[in-house]
C-alpha positions, 0 to 999 in steps of 0.5 A: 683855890679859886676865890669865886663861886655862883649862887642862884636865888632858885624859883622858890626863893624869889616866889616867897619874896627871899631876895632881900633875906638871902642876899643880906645873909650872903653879904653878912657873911663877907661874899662881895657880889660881882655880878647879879641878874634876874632870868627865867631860865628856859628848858635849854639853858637849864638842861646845859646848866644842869647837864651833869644830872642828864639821866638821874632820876630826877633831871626832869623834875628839877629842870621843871622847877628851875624853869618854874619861874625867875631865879637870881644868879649871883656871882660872888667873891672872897676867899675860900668862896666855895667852901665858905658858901657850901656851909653858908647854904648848908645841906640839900635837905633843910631838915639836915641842914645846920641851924642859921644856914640859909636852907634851914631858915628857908627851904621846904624841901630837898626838891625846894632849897631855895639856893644853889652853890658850886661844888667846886672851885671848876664848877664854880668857874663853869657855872659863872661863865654860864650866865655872866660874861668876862665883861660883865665880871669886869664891869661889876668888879665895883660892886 
C-alpha cells in the first residue's frame, strides 16, 4: 500500500476560484501536500496523462477541458492515501456523490468534477511522476 496519491484541482475548480476551498478540504482531512504547481497542461501532456482513456468515447472531450485552462496537481501523503482521498472527492458524478465530499459540494457535472484522484496505489506512483520530479518530492518533504 502506498501512502502517496495525486490530486489535480482540474480547469473547473481554478475557473470558479476553488483553490483555497479544496485545498483546506484535503488538509483537514490529514493529506500533507508534498508537492503543488499550477500548469496548463498542453493537448500532448494531457493525451500521455490520460492515455489509459485514448479510444473511449469521451477522450477528446476530456482532453478539451483538461487543456481549458490552469489545473493544480498536488501531490499528497498519508496513510491509505488513495482510498482515503477516492472518498474525500467522492463519486464522478456529484449527483451521486456522498454529502461533504469535495464533488458534492463543488462539481457541476460528471464532465465537470473539479478533481481528480489515483485509482490506485501504481496509478498513484504513475501520475505523481508525471508532473513532479523525485527531486521536487524531495525538496518539498518539508511542507
Amino acid at each position: 500500500m502506498s501512502n502517496r496519491t495525486l490530486a489535480i484541482i482540474k480547469p473547473d475548480g481554478v475557473k470558479k476560484n476553488l483553490i483555497g476551498q479544496i485545498i483546506t478540504k484535503i488538509t483537514e482531512a490529514g493529506f500533507k501536500i508534498k508537492a503543488l504547481k499550477m500548469v496548463r497542461l498542453t493537448k500532448d501532456s494531457a493525451g500521455g496523462f490520460y492515455k489509459v482513456h485514448n479510444g473511449k468515447p469521451f477522450f477528446e472531450g476530456l482532453i478539451e477541458y483538461m487543456t481549458s485552462g490552469s489545473c493544480v496537481p498536488i501531490a499528497l501523503e498519508k496513510e491509505n492515501a488513495v482510498a482515503d482521498f477516492r472518498k474525500l472527492i467522492g463519486a464522478t458524478d456529484p449527483a451521486e456523490a456522498d454529502p461533504g465530499t469535495i464533488r458534492k459540494l463543488y462539481a457541476d457535472s460528471k464532465a465537470e468534477n473539479v478533481i481528480h484522484g489515483s485509482d490506485s496505489d501504481e496509478n498513484a506512483a504513475i501520475e505523481i511522476a508525471h508532473f513532479f520530479s523525485r527531486k521536487e518530492l524531495l525538496e518539498n518533504s518539508g511542507i
